[in-house]
C-alpha positions, 0 to 999 in steps of 0.5 A: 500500500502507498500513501499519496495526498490530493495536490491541493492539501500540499503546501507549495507555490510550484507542483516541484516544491509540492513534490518535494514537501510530500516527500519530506512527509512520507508520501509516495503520490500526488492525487491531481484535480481533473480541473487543473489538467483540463485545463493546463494539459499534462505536459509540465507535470509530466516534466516536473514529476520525471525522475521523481520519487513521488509519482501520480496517484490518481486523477480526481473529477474535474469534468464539466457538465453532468452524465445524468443530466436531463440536458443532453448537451451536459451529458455530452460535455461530461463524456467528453471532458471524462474521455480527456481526463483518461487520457491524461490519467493514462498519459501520467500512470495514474491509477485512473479517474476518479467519477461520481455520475450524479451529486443530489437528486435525480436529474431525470423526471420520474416516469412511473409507473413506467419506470423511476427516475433511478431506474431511468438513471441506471440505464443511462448511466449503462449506457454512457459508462460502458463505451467510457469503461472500454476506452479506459481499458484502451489507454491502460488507466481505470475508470473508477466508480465512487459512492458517496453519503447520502447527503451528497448523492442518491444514487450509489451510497454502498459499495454494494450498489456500485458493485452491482452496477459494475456487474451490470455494465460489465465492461473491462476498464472500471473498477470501484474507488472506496472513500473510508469517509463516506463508509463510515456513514453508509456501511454497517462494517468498513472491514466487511465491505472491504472484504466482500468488495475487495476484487473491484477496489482499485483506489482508496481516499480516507479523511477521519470522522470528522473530515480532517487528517487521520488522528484527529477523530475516531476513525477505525482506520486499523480494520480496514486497513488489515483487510487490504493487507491481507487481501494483498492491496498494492494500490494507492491510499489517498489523503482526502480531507476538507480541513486540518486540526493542526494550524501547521501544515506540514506537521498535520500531514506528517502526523496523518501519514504517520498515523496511516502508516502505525494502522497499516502496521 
C-alpha cells in the first residue's frame, strides 16, 4: 500500500516544491484535480514529476457538465471532458479517474409507473459508462466508480450498489474507488465491505470522522486497513480531507501519514 495526498492539501507555490514537501512527509503520490489538467494539459507535470520519487496517484473529477443530466448537451460535455481526463490519467500512470455520475437528486423526471427516475438513471448511466469503461481499458488507466453519503448523492451510497452496477455494465476498464469517509456513514462494517468488495477496489481516499487528517477523530482506520493487507492491496491510499486540526501544515500531514502508516502496521 502507498500513501499519496490530493495536490491541493500540499503546501507549495510550484507542483516541484509540492513534490518535494510530500516527500519530506512520507508520501509516495500526488492525487491531481481533473480541473487543473483540463485545463493546463499534462505536459509540465509530466516534466516536473520525471525522475521523481513521488509519482501520480490518481486523477480526481474535474469534468464539466453532468452524465445524468436531463440536458443532453451536459451529458455530452461530461463524456467528453471524462474521455480527456483518461487520457491524461493514462498519459501520467495514474491509477485512473476518479467519477461520481450524479451529486443530489435525480436529474431525470420520474416516469412511473413506467419506470423511476433511478431506474431511468441506471440505464443511462449503462449506457454512457460502458463505451467510457472500454476506452479506459484502451489507454491502460481505470475508470473508477465512487459512492458517496447520502447527503451528497442518491444514487450509489454502498459499495454494494456500485458493485452491482459494475456487474451490470460489465465492461473491462472500471473498477470501484472506496472513500473510508463516506463508509463510515453508509456501511454497517468498513472491514466487511472491504472484504466482500475487495476484487473491484482499485483506489482508496480516507479523511477521519470528522473530515480532517487521520488522528484527529475516531476513525477505525486499523480494520480496514488489515483487510487490504491481507487481501494483498498494492494500490494507492489517498489523503482526502476538507480541513486540518493542526494550524501547521506540514506537521498535520506528517502526523496523518504517520498515523496511516502505525494502522497499516
Amino acid at each position: 500500500m502507498k500513501l499519496a495526498c490530493q495536490e491541493n492539501l500540499v503546501p507549495g507555490e510550484s507542483l516541484h516544491e509540492k513534490l518535494e514537501n510530500l516527500a519530506r512527509y512520507g508520501y509516495e503520490g500526488i492525487e491531481f484535480w481533473g480541473k487543473g489538467l483540463l485545463e493546463q494539459g499534462v505536459d509540465e507535470p509530466l516534466a516536473v514529476l520525471r525522475g521523481h520519487s513521488v509519482k501520480p496517484a490518481a486523477v480526481c473529477a474535474g469534468f464539466r457538465g453532468s452524465l445524468l443530466s436531463a440536458d443532453r448537451a451536459e451529458r455530452d460535455q461530461a463524456v467528453a471532458d471524462i474521455r480527456l481526463l483518461l487520457e491524461a490519467a493514462a498519459r501520467l500512470g495514474a491509477a485512473g479517474l476518479i467519477v461520481v455520475p450524479v451529486f443530489g437528486p435525480p436529474k431525470l423526471n420520474d416516469l412511473s409507473p413506467w419506470k423511476t427516475a433511478v431506474e431511468l438513471e441506471l440505464e443511462l448511466l449503462a449506457t454512457l459508462w460502458a463505451p467510457l469503461a472500454e476506452y479506459a481499458n484502451r489507454l491502460g488507466t481505470l475508470l473508477l466508480l465512487e459512492p458517496l453519503h447520502r447527503f451528497e448523492t442518491h444514487l450509489f451510497n454502498r459499495l454494494e450498489q456500485g458493485a452491482a452496477f459494475l456487474e451490470r455494465v460489465n465492461t473491462p476498464g472500471t473498477t470501484l474507488m472506496a472513500d473510508f469517509w463516506h463508509m463510515q456513514i453508509e456501511e454497517a462494517d468498513i472491514a466487511a465491505a472491504l472484504r466482500k468488495h475487495r476484487h473491484l477496489i482499485a483506489h482508496i481516499h480516507v479523511a477521519d470522522s470528522n473530515r480532517r487528517e487521520p488522528g484527529q477523530g475516531h476513525m477505525d482506520f486499523r480494520s480496514g486497513l488489515q483487510v487490504l493487507r491481507e487481501t494483498d492491496y498494492t494500490g494507492w491510499i489517498s489523503l482526502e480531507v476538507s480541513g486540518f486540526i493542526e494550524q501547521d501544515r506540514a506537521a498535520a500531514l506528517t502526523a496523518a501519514a504517520r498515523h496511516l502508516r502505525e494502522a497499516m502496521a
